[in-house]
C-alpha positions, -999 to 999 in steps of 0.1 A, spaced: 88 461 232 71 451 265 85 421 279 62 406 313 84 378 323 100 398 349 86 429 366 121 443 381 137 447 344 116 485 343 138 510 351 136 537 381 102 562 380 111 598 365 107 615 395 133 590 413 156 598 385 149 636 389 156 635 427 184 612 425 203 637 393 191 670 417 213 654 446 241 635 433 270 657 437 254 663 481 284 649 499 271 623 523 281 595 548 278 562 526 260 530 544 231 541 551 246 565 574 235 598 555 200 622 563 184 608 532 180 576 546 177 590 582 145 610 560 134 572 548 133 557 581 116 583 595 86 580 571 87 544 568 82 544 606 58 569 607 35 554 577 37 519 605 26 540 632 57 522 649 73 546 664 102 527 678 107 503 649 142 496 638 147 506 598 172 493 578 184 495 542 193 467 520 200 462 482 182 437 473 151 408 486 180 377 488 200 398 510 174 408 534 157 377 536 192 360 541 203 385 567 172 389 589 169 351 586 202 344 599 204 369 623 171 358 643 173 319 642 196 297 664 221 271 641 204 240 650 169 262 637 147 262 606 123 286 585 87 274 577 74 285 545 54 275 515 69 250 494 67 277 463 86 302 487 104 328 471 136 315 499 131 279 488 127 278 453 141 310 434 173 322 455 195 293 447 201 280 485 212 317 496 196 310 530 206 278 533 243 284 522 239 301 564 229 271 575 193 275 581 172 248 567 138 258 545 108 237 563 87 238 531 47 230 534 27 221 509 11 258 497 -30 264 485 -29 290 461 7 305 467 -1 301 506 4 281 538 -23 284 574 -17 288 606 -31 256 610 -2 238 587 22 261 609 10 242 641 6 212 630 44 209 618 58 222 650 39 200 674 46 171 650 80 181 655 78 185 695 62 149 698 85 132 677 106 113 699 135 120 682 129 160 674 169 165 691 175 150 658 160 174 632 157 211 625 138 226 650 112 255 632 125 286 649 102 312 623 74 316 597 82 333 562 53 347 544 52 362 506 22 390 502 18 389 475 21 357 472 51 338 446 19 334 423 2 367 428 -25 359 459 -27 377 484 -34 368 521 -59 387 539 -61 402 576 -74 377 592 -52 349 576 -24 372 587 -35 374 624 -44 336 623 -9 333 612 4 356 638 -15 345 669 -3 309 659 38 319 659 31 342 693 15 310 707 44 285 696 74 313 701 81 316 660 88 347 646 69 358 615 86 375 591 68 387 556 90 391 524 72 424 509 95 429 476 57 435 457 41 444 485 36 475 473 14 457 445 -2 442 473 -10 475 491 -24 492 460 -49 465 449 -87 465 454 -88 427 466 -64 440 496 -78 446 533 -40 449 546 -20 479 556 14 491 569 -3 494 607 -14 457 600 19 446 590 43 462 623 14 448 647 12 411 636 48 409 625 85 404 637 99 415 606 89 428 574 104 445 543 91 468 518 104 460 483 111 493 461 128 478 430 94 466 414 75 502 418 103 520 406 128 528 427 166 520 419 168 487 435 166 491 476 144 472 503 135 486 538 138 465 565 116 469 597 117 451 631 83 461 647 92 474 681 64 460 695 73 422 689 110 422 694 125 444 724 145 466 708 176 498 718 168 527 703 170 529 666 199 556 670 220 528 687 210 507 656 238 518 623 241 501 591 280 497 593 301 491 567 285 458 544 262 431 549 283 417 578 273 448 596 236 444 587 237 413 603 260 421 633 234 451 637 198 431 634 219 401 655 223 424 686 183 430 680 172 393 682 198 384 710 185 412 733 154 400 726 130 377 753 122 337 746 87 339 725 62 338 754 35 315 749 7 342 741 7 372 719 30 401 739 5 423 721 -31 427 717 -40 414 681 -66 432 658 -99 422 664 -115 402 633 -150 393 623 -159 360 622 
C-alpha cells in the first residue's frame, strides 16, 4: 500500500541501510563528535563552496528550527514568516514555547516578498508605540514551500538584500529541499543558499536518510571561530549553547549587504 499523506513515513534508502549495518559495531564518540560526521561536514561544506561555514547535526526540522531560532534572536524579538509557515502552523508552538513570537504575513502561493518583509518592519519602526511589541529580529523561509512552490533566485536575493538592509537574519528551513534541488522548475543551488543566507538546513529524513538535518551558518554572513572551536556537546542544550556563542560574537546587521549578492537579470 502506498500511503501520500506524509512523505517522511518511507523508510531509510538501501544503500543508507547497507552503510549504516557495514559500520555499526565502529566504536565512535557519540554527539556528533565522531569522523563520520567530521566526513559530513566536510562535504556539506564543500558542496556550499563555504569553506568556513559552521555544520551542525540535529535530529529532526522542530529542533533545528527551534534551536537556531532561539539561539540568534534577542527575548524581546520575533520571526517573520508566512502565515502557512511550517514554525507557525504545524510544530505546535515549539518556537514559541522559547519565547519567540511568530510574525505571520499573509503568504501568495506558500510564500511571502521582500516587499511584505519591509513593509512590516518599518510599520513596526514608525509605530509610536513599537517599545511595546515584538520587534522582527529574522526572516524564515520554506523552499519548498509548506504547499510545494518553490521560490526562485531572485526572489531569494530580493529577500536577502531586504534583511541585510533592515539587519534581519534570513534563515531557510530546507527539510525537502532536497526535493527542491532536484526539480526542473528549480534555478537554486547550495552556493546560492550559503551566499544569501544566515542560516540554512538540509533536511535528510524525506530522501531517505534515517531522520537527521544539517545545519549550516554561512561564514560569510555571521562572523564565525573556526568550526573546530564549534562541538555538538552533549544534547540540544549544547546545540544551542554552541550556535549561541556564534550569533553573540557576531556584529549588529549593518545596514547594506556585508557581501556582494549574485547579480540577477531583470
Amino acid at each position: 500500500m502506498l500511503r501520500f499523506e506524509c512523505d517522511y513515513g518511507e523508510g531509510a534508502a538501501p544503500a543508507v541501510l547497507e552503510l549504516m549495518q557495514k559500520t555499526n559495531f565502529d566504536q565512535t564518540p557519540g554527539y556528533g563528535e565522531d569522523s563520520y560526521c567530521a566526513a559530513a561536514a566536510d562535504k556539506i561544506r564543500a558542496l556550499c563552496d563555504a569553506p568556513d561555514a559552521a555544520v551542525h547535526f540535529f535530529v529532526g526540522a522542530t529542533q533545528a528550527n527551534l534551536t537556531v531560532i532561539d539561539a540568534a534572536l534577542k527575548p524581546w524579538q520575533g520571526v517573520l514568516c508566512a502565515d502557512s509557515g511550517h514554525i507557525h502552523v504545524h510544530e505546535t508552538g515549539a518556537v514559541e514555547a522559547t519565547g519567540h513570537k511568530c510574525l505571520a504575513l499573509p503568504n501568495k502561493n506558500g510564500k511571502i516578498t521582500a516587499r511584505q518583509i519591509r513593509h512590516a518592519v518599518e510599520e513596526h519602526r514608525a509605530n509610536a508605540s513599537h517599545e511595546h511589541e515584538v520587534q522582527p529580529g529574522m526572516v524564515y523561509i520554506s523552499n519548498p514551500t509548506e504547499v510545494g512552490t518553490l521560490y526562485t533566485k531572485a526572489e531569494l536575493t530580493d529577500i536577502s538584500a531586504a534583511c541585510y538592509e533592515l539587519g534581519l537574519y534570513l534563515f531557510v528551513d530546507g527539510a525537502r529541499m532536497a526535493y527542491g534541488l532536484m526539480s526542473e522548475a528549480n534555478d537554486l543551488t547550495l552556493q546560492d543558499y550559503a551566499a544569501l543566507c544566515d542560516v540554512f538546513y538540509l533536511g535528510g529524513t524525506k530522501c531517505g536518510a534515517d531522520g537527521r538535518r544539517g545545519v549550516g551558518c554561512a561564514s560569510g554572513n555571521l562572523e564565525l571561530n573556526e568550526v573546530g572551536d564549534l562541538l555538538l556537546g552533549h544534547g540540544e542544550s549544547s546545540w544551542r549553547a554552541c550556535l549561541q556563542s556564534i550569533f553573540t560574537q557576531a556584529p549588529e546587521k549593518p545596514s547594506s549587504p556585508i557581501r556582494d549578492l549574485p547579480e540577477v537579470p531583470s
